[in-house]
Structures are given as C-alpha cells and as structure tokens.
N, CA, C and O atoms as a Tripos MOL2 file, in Angstrom:
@<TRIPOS>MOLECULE
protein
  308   307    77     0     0
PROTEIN
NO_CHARGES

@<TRIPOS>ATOM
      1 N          14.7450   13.8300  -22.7280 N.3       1 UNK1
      2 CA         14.6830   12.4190  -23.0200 C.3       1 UNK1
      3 C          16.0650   11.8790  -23.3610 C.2       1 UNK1
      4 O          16.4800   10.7700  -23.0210 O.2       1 UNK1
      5 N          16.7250   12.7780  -24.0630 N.am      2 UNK2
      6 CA         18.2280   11.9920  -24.4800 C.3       2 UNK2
      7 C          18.8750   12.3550  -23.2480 C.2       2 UNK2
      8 O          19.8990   11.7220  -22.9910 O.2       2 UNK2
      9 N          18.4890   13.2730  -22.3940 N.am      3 UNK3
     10 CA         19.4680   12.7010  -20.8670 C.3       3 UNK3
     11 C          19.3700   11.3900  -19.9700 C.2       3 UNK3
     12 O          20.2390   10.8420  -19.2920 O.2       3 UNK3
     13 N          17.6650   10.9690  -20.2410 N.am      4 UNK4
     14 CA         17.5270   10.1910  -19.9850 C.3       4 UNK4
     15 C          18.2450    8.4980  -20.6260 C.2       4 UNK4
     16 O          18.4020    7.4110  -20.0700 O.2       4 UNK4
     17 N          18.4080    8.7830  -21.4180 N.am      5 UNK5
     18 CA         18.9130    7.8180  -22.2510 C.3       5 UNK5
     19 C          20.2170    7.5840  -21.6870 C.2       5 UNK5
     20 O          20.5550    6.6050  -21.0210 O.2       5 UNK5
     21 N          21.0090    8.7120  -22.0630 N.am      6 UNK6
     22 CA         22.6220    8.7790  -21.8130 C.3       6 UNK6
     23 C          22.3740    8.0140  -19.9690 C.2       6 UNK6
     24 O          22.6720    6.8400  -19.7490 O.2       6 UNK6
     25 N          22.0950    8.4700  -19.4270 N.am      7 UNK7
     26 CA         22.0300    8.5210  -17.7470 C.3       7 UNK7
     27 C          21.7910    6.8580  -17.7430 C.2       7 UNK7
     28 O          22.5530    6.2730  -16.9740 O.2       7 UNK7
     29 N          20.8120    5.9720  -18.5130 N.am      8 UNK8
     30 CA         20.8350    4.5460  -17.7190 C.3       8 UNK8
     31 C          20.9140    3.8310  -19.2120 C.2       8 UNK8
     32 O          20.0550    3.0060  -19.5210 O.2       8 UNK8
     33 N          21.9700    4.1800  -20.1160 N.am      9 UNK9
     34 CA         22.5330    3.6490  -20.9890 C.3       9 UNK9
     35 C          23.4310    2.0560  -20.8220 C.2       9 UNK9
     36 O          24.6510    1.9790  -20.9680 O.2       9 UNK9
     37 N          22.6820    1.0660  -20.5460 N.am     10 UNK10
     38 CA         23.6110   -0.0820  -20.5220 C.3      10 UNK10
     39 C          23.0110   -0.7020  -18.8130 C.2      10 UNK10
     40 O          23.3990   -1.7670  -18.3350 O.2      10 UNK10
     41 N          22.1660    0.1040  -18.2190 N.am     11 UNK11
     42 CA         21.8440   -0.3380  -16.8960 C.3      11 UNK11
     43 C          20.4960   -1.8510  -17.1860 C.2      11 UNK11
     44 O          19.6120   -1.6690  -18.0230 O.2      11 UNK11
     45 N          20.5270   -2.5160  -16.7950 N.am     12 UNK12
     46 CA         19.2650   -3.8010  -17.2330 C.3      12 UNK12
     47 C          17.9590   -3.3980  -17.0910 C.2      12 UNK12
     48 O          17.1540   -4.1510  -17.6390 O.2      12 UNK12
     49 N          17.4740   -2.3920  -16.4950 N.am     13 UNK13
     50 CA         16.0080   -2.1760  -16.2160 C.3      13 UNK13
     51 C          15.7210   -0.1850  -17.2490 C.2      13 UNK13
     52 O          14.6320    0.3820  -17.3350 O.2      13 UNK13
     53 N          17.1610    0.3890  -17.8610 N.am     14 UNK14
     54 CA         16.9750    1.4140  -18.8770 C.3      14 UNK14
     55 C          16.1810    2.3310  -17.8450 C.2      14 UNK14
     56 O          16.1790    2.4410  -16.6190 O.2      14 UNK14
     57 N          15.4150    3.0200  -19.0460 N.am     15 UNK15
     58 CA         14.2280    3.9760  -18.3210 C.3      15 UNK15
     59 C          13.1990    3.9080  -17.4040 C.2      15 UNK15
     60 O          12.3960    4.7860  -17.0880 O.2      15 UNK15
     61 N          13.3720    2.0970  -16.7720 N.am     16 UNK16
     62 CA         12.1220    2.1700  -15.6920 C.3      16 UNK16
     63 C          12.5460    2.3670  -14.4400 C.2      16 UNK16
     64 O          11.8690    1.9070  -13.5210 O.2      16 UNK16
     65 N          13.9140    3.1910  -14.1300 N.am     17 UNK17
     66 CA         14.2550    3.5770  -13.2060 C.3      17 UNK17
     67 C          13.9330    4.3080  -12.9320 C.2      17 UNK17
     68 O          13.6970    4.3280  -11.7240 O.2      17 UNK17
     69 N          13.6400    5.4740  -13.6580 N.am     18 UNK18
     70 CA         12.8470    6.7320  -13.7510 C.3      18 UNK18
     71 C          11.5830    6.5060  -12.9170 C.2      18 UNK18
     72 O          11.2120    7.4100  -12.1670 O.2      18 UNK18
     73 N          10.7820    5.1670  -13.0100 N.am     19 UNK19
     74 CA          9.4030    5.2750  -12.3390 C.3      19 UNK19
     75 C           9.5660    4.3640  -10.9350 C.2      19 UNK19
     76 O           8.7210    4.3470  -10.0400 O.2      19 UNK19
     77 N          10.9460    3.5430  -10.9280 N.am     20 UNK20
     78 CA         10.8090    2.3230  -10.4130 C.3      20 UNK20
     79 C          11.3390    3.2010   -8.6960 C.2      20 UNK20
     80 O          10.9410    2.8100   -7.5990 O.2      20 UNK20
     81 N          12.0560    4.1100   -8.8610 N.am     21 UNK21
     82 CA         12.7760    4.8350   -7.6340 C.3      21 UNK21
     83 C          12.2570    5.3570   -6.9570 C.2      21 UNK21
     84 O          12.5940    5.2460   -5.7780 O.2      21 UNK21
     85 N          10.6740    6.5900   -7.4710 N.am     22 UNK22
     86 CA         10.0330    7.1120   -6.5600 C.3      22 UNK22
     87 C           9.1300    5.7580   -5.9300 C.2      22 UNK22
     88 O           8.7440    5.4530   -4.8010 O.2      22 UNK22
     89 N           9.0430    5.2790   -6.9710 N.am     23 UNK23
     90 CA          7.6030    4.0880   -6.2120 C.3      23 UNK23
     91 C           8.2010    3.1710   -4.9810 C.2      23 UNK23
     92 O           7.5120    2.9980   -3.9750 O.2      23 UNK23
     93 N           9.4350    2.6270   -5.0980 N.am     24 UNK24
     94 CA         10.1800    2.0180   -3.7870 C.3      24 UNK24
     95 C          10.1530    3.3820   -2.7270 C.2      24 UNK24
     96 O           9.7600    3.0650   -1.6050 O.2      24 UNK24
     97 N          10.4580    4.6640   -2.8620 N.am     25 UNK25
     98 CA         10.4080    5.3200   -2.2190 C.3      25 UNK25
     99 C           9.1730    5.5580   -1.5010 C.2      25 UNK25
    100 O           9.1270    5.8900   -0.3170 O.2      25 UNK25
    101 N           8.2280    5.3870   -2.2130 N.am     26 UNK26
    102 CA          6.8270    6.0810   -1.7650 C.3      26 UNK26
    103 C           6.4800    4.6770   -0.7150 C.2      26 UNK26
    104 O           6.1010    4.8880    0.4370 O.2      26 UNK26
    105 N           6.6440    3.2870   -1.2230 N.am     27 UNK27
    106 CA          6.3710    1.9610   -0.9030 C.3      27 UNK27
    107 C           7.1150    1.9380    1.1060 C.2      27 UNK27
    108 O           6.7580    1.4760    2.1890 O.2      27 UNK27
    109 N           8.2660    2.7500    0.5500 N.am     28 UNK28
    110 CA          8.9840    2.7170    1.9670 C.3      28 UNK28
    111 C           8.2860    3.6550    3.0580 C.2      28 UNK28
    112 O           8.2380    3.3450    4.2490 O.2      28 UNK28
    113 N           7.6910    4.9640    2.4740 N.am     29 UNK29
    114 CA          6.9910    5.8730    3.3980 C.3      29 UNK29
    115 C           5.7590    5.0540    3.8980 C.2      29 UNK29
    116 O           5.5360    4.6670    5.0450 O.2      29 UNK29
    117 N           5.1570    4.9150    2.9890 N.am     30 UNK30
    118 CA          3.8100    3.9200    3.1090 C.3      30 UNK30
    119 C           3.9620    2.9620    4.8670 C.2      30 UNK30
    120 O           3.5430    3.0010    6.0230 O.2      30 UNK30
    121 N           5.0660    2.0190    3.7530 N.am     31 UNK31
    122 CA          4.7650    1.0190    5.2410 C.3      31 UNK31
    123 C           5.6620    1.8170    6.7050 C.2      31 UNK31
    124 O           5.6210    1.4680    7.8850 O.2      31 UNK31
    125 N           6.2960    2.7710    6.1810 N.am     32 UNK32
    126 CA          6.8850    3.1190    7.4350 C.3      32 UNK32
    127 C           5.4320    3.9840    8.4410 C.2      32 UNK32
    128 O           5.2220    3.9790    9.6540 O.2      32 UNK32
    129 N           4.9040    4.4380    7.6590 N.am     33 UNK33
    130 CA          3.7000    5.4170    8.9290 C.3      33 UNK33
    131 C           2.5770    4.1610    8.9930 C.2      33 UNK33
    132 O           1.5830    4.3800    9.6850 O.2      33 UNK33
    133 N           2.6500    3.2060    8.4930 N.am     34 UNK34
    134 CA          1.5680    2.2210    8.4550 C.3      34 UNK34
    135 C           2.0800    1.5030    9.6220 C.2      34 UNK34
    136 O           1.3150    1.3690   10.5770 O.2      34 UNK34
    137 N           3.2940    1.0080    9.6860 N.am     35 UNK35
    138 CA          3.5410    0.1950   10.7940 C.3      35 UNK35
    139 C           3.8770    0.7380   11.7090 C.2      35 UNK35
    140 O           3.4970    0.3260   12.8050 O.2      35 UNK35
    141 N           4.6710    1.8070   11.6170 N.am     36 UNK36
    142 CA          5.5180    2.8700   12.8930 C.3      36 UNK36
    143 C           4.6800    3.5660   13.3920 C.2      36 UNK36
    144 O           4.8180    3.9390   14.5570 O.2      36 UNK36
    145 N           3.5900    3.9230   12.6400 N.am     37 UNK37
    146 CA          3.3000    5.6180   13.1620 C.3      37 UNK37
    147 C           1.7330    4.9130   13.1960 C.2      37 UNK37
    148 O           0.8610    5.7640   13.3710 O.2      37 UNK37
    149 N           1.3390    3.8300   13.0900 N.am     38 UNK38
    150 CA          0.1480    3.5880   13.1560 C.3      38 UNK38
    151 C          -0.9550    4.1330   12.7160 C.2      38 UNK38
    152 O          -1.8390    4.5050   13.4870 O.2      38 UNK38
    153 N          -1.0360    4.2500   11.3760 N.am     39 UNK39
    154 CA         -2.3110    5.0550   11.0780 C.3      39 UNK39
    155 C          -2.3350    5.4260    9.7030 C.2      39 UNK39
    156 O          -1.4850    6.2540    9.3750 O.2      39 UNK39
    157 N          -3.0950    5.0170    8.8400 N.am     40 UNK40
    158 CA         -4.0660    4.9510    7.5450 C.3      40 UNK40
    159 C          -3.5200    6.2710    6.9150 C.2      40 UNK40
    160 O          -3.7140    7.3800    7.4120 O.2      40 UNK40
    161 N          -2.6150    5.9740    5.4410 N.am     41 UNK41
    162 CA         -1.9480    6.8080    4.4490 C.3      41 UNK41
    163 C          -2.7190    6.6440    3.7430 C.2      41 UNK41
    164 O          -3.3310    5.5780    3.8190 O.2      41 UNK41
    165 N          -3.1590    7.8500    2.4530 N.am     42 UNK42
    166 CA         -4.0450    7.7690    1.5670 C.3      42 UNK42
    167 C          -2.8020    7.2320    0.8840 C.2      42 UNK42
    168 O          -1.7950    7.8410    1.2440 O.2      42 UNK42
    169 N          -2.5090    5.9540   -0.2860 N.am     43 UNK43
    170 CA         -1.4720    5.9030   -0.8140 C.3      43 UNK43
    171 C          -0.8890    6.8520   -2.4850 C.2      43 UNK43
    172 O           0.2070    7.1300   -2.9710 O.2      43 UNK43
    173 N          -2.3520    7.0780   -2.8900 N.am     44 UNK44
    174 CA         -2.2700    8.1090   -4.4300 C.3      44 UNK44
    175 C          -1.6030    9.3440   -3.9810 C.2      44 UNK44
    176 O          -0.8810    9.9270   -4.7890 O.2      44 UNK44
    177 N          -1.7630    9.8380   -2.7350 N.am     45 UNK45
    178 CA         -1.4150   11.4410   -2.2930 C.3      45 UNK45
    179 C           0.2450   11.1110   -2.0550 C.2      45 UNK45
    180 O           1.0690   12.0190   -2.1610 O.2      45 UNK45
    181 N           0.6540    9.6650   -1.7100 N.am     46 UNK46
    182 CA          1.9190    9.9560   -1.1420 C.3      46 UNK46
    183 C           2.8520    9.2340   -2.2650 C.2      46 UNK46
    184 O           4.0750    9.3710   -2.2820 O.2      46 UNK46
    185 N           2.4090    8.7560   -2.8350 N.am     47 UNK47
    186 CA          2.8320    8.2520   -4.4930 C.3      47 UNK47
    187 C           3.1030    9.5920   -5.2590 C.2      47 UNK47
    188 O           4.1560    9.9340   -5.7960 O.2      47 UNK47
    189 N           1.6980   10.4000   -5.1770 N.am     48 UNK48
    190 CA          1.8100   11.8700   -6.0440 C.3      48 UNK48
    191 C           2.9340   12.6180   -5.6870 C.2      48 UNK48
    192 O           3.8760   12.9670   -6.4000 O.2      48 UNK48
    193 N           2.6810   12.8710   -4.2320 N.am     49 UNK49
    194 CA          4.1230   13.8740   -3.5440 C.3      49 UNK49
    195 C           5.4940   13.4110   -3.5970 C.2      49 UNK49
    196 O           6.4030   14.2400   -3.5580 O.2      49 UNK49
    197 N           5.8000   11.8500   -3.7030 N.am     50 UNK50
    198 CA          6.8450   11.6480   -3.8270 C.3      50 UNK50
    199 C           7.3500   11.4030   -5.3570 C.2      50 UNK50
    200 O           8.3930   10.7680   -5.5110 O.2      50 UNK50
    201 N           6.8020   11.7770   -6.2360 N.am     51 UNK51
    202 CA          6.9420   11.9920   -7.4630 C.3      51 UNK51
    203 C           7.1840   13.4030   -8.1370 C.2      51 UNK51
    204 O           7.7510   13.7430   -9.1760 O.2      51 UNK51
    205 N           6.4390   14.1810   -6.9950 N.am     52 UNK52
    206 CA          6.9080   15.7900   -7.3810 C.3      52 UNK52
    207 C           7.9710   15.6780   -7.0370 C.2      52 UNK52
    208 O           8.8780   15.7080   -7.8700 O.2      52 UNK52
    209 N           8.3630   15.4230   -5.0000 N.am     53 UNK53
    210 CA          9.4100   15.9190   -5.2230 C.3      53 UNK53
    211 C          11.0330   15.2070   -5.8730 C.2      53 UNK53
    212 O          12.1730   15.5210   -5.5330 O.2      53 UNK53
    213 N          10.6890   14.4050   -6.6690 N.am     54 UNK54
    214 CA         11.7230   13.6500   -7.2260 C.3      54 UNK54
    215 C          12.2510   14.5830   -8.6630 C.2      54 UNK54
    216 O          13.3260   14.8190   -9.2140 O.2      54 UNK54
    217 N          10.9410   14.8990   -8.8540 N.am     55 UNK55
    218 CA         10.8750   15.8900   -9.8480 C.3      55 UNK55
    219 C          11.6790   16.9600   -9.6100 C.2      55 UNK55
    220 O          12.7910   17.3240   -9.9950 O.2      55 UNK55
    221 N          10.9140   17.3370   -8.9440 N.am     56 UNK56
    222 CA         11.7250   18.9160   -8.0140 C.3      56 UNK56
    223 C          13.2340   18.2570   -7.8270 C.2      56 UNK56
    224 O          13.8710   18.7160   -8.7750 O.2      56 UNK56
    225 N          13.6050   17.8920   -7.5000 N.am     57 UNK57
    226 CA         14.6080   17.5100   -7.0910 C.3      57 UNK57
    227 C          15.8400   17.4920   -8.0070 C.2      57 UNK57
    228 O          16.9370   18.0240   -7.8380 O.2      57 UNK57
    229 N          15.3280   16.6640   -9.1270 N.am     58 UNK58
    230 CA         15.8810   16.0560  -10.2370 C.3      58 UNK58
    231 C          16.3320   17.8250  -11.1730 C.2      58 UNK58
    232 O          17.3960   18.2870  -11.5850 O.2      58 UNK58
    233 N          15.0480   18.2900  -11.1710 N.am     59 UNK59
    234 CA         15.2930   19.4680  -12.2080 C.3      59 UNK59
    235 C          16.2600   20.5540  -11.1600 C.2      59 UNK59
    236 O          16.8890   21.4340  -11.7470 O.2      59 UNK59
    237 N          16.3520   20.4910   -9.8570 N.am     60 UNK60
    238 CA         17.0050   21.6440   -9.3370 C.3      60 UNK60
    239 C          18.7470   21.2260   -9.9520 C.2      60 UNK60
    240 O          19.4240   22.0710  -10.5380 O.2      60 UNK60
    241 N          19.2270   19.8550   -9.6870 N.am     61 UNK61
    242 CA         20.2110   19.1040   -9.6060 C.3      61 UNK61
    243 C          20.6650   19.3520  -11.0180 C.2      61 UNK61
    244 O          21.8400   19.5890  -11.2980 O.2      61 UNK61
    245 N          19.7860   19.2930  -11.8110 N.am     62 UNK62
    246 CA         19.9110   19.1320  -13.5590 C.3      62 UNK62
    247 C          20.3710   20.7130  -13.8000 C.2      62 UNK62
    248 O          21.2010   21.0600  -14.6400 O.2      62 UNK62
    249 N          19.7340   21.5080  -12.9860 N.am     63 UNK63
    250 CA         20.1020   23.0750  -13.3510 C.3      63 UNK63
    251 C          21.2620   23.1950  -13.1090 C.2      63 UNK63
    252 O          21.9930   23.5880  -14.0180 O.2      63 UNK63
    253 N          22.0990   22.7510  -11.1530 N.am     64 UNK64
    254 CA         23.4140   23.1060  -10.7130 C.3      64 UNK64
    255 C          24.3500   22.6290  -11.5660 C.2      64 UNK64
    256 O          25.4260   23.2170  -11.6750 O.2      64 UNK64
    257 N          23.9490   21.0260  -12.5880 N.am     65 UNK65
    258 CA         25.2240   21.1520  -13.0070 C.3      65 UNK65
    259 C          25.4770   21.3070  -14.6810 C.2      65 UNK65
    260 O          26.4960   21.0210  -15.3100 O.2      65 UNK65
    261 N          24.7590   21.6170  -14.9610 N.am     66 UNK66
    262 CA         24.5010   22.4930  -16.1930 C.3      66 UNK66
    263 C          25.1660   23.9950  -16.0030 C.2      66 UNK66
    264 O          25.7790   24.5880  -16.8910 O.2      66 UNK66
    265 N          24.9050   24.5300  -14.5670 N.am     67 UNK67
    266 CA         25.6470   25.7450  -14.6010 C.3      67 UNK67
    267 C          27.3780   25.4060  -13.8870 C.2      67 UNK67
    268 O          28.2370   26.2860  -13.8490 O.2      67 UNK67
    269 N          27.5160   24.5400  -13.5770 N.am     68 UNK68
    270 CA         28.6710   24.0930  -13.1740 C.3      68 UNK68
    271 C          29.6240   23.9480  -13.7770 C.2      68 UNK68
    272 O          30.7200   24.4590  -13.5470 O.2      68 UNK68
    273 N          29.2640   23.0580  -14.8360 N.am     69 UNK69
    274 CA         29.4320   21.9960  -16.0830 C.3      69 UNK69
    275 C          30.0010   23.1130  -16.9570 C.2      69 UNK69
    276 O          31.1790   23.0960  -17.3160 O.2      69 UNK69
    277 N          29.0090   24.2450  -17.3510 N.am     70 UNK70
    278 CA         29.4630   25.1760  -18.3010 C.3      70 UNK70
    279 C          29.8270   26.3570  -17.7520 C.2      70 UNK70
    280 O          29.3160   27.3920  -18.1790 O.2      70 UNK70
    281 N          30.8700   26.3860  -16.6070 N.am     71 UNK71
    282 CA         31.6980   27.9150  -15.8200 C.3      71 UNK71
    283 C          32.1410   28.7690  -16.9690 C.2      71 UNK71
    284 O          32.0870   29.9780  -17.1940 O.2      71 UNK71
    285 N          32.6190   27.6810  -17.6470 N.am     72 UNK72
    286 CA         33.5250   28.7570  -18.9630 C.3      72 UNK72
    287 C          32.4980   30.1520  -19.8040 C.2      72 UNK72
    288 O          32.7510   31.3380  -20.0130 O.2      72 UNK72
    289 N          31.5060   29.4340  -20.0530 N.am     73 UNK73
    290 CA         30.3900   30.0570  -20.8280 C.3      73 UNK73
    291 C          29.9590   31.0990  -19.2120 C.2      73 UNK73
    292 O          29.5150   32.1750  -19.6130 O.2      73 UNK73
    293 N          29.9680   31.0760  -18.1690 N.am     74 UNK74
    294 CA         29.0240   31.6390  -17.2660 C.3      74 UNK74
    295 C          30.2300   32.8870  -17.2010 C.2      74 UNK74
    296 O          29.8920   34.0700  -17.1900 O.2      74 UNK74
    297 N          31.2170   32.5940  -17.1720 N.am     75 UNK75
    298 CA         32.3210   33.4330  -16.6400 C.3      75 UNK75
    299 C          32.4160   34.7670  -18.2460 C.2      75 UNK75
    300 O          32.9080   35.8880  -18.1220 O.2      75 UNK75
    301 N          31.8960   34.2940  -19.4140 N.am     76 UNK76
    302 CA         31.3800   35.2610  -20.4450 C.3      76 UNK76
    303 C          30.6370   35.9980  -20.4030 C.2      76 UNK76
    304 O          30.6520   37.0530  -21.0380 O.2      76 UNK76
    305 N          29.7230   35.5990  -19.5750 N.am     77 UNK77
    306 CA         28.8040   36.5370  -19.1740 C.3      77 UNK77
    307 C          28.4840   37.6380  -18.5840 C.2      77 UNK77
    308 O          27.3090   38.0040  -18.5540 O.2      77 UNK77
@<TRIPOS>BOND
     1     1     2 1
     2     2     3 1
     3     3     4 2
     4     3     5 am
     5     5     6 1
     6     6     7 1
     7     7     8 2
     8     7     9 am
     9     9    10 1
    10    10    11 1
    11    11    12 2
    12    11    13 am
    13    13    14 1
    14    14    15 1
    15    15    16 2
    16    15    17 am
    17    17    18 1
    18    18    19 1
    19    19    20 2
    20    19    21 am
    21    21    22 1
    22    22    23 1
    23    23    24 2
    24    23    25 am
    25    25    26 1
    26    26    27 1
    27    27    28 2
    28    27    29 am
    29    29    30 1
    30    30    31 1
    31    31    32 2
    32    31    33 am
    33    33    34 1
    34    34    35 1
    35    35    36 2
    36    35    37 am
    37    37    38 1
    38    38    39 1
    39    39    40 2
    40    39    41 am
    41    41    42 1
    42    42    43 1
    43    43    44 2
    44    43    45 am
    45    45    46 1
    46    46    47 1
    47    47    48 2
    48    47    49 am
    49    49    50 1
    50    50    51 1
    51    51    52 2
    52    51    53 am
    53    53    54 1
    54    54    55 1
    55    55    56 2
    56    55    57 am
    57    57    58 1
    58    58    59 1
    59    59    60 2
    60    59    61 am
    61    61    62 1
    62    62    63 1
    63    63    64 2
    64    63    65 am
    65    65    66 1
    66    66    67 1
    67    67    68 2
    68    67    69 am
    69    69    70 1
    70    70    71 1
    71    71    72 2
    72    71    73 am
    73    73    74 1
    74    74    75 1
    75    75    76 2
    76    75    77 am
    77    77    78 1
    78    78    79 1
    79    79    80 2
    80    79    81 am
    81    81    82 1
    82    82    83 1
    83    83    84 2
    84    83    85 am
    85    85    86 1
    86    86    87 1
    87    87    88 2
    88    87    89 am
    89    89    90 1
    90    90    91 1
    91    91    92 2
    92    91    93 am
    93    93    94 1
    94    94    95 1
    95    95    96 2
    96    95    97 am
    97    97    98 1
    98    98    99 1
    99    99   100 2
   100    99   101 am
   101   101   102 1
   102   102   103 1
   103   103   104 2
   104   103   105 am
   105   105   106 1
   106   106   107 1
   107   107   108 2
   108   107   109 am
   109   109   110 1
   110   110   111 1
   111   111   112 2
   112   111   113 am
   113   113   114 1
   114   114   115 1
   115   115   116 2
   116   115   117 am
   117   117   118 1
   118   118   119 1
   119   119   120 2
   120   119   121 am
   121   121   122 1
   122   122   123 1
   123   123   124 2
   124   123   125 am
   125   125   126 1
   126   126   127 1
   127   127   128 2
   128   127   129 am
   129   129   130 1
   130   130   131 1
   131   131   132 2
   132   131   133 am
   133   133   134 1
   134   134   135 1
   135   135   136 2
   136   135   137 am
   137   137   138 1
   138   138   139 1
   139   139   140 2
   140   139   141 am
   141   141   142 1
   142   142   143 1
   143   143   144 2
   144   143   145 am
   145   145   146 1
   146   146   147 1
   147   147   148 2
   148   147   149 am
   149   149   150 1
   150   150   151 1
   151   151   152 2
   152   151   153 am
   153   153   154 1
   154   154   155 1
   155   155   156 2
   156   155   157 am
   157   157   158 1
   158   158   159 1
   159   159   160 2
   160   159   161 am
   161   161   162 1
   162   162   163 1
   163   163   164 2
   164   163   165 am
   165   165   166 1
   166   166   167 1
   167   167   168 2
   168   167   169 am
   169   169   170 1
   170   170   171 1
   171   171   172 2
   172   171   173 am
   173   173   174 1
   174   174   175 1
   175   175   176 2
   176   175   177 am
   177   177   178 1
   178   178   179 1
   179   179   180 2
   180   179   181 am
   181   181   182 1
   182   182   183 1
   183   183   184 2
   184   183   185 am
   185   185   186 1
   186   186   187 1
   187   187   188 2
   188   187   189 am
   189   189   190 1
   190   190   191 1
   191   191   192 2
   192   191   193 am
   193   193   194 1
   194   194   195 1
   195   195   196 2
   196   195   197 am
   197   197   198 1
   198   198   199 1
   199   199   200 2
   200   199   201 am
   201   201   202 1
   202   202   203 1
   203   203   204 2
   204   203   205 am
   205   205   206 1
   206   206   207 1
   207   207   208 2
   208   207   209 am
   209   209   210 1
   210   210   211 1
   211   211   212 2
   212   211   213 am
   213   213   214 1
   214   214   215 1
   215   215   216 2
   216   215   217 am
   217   217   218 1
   218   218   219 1
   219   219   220 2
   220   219   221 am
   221   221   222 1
   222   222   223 1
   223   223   224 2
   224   223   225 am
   225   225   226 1
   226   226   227 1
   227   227   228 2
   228   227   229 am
   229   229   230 1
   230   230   231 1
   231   231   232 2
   232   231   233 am
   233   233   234 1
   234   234   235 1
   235   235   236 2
   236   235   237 am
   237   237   238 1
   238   238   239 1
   239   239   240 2
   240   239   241 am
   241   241   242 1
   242   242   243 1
   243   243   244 2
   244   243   245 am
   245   245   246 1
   246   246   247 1
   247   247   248 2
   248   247   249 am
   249   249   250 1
   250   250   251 1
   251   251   252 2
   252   251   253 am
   253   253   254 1
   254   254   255 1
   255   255   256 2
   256   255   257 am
   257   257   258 1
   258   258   259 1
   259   259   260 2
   260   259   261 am
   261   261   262 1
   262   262   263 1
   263   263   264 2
   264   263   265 am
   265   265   266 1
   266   266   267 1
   267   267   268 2
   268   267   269 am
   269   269   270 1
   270   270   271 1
   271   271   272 2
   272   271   273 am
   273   273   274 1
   274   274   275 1
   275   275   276 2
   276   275   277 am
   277   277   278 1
   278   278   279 1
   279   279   280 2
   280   279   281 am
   281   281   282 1
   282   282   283 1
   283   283   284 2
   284   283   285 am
   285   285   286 1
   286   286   287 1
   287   287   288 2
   288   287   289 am
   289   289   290 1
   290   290   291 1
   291   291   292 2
   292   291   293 am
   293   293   294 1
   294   294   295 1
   295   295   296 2
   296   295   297 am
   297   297   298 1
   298   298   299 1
   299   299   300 2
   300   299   301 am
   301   301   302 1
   302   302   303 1
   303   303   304 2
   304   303   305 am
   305   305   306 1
   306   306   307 1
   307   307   308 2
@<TRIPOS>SUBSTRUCTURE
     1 UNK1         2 RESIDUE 1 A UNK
     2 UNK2         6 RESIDUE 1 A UNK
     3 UNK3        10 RESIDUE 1 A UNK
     4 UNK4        14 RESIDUE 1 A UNK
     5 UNK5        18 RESIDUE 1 A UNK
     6 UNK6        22 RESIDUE 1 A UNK
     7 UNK7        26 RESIDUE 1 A UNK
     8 UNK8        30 RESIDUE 1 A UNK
     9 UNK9        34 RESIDUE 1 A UNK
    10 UNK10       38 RESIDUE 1 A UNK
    11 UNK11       42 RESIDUE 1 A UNK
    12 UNK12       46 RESIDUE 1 A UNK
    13 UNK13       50 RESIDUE 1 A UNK
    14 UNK14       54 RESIDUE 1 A UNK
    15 UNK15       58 RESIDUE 1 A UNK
    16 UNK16       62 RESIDUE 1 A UNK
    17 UNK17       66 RESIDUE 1 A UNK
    18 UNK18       70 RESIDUE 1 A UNK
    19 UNK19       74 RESIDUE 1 A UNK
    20 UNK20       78 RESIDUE 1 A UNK
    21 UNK21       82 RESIDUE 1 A UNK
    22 UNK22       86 RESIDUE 1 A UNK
    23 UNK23       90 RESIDUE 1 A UNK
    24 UNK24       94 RESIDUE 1 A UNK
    25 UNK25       98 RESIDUE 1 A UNK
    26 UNK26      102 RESIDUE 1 A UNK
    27 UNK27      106 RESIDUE 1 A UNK
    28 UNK28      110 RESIDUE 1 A UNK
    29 UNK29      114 RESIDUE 1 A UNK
    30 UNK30      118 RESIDUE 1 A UNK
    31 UNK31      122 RESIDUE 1 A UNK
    32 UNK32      126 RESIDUE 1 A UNK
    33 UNK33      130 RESIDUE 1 A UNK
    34 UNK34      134 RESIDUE 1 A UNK
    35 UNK35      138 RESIDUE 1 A UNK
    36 UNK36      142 RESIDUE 1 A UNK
    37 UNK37      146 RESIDUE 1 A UNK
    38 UNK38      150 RESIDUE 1 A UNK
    39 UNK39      154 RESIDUE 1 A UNK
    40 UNK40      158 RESIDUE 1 A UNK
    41 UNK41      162 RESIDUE 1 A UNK
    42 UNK42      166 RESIDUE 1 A UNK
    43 UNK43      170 RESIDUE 1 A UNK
    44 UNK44      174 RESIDUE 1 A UNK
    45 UNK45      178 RESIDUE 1 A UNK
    46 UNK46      182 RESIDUE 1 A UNK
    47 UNK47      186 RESIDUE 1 A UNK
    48 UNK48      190 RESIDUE 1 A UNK
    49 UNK49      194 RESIDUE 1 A UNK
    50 UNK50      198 RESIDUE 1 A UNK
    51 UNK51      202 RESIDUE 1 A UNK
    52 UNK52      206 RESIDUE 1 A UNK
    53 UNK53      210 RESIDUE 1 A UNK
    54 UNK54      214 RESIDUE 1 A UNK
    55 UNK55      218 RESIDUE 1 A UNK
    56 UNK56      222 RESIDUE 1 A UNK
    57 UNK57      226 RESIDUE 1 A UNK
    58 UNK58      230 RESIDUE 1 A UNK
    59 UNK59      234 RESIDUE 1 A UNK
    60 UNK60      238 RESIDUE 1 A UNK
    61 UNK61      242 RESIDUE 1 A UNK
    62 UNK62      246 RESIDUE 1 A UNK
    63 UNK63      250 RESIDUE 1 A UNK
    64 UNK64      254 RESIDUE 1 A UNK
    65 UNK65      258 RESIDUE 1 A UNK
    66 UNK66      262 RESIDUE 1 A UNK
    67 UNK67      266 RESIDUE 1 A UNK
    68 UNK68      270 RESIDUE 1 A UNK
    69 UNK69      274 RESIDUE 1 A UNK
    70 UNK70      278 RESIDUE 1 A UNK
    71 UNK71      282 RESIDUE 1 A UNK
    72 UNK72      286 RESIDUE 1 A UNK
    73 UNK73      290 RESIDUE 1 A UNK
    74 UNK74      294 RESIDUE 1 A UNK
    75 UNK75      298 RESIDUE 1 A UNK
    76 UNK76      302 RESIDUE 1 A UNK
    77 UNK77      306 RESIDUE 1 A UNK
C-alpha cells in the first residue's frame, strides 16, 4: 500500500489508477472483438483476466526491480 502511495503521489485521480487502467484496458478488448472480430465477449471473464494479468504483471516488475534496485545486498549473498 505505501508503494502505492509513493507511485501516484501528487497525480489528480491518486489510487484510482490502480482500478481505472485495467478497466480502459479490458473496455478496449471488449469493443475491439465486439466490433472487429464480431462476436459476443462475456465482459466479467475479460474484466477478471485483465486484472490478473495486470496483477501478474505488476508483481513480476515489482520483484525485477527490487532485485535490481538492491545489487549491493544480492552481490552479499
């Protein structure tokens, strides 16, 4: 939570970026197979998946530079 903080410290919309990014994302898949690809998205399943993998995403990113960040400490090891 306090990464969260630090990360959109001073931004106008704070922590609802956190929810506001996958949902434009998911909003964009949506109408893209709706209009392009012609054919009926369940929208909860693709809301859900694009929320994991933001997740996923977020925590792989959060790991690399945590181990990046702290070489000094890794190189003790």
């Amino acid at each position: 939570m306090r990464e969260l903080k630090i990360r959109y410290r001073g931004s106008v919309l704070g922590f609802l970026w956190t929810l506001l990014i996958p949902l434009f994302m998911a909003g964009i898949y949506i109408v893209f197979l709706r209009l392009l690809a012609g054919r009926g998205v369940p929208m909860a399943e693709v809301i859900i998946g694009v929320f994991a993998w933001q997740f996923t995403v977020q925590s792989v990113n959060s790991g690399l530079h945590s181990v990046t960040g702290n070489a000094n400490l890794v190189k003790k090891v």
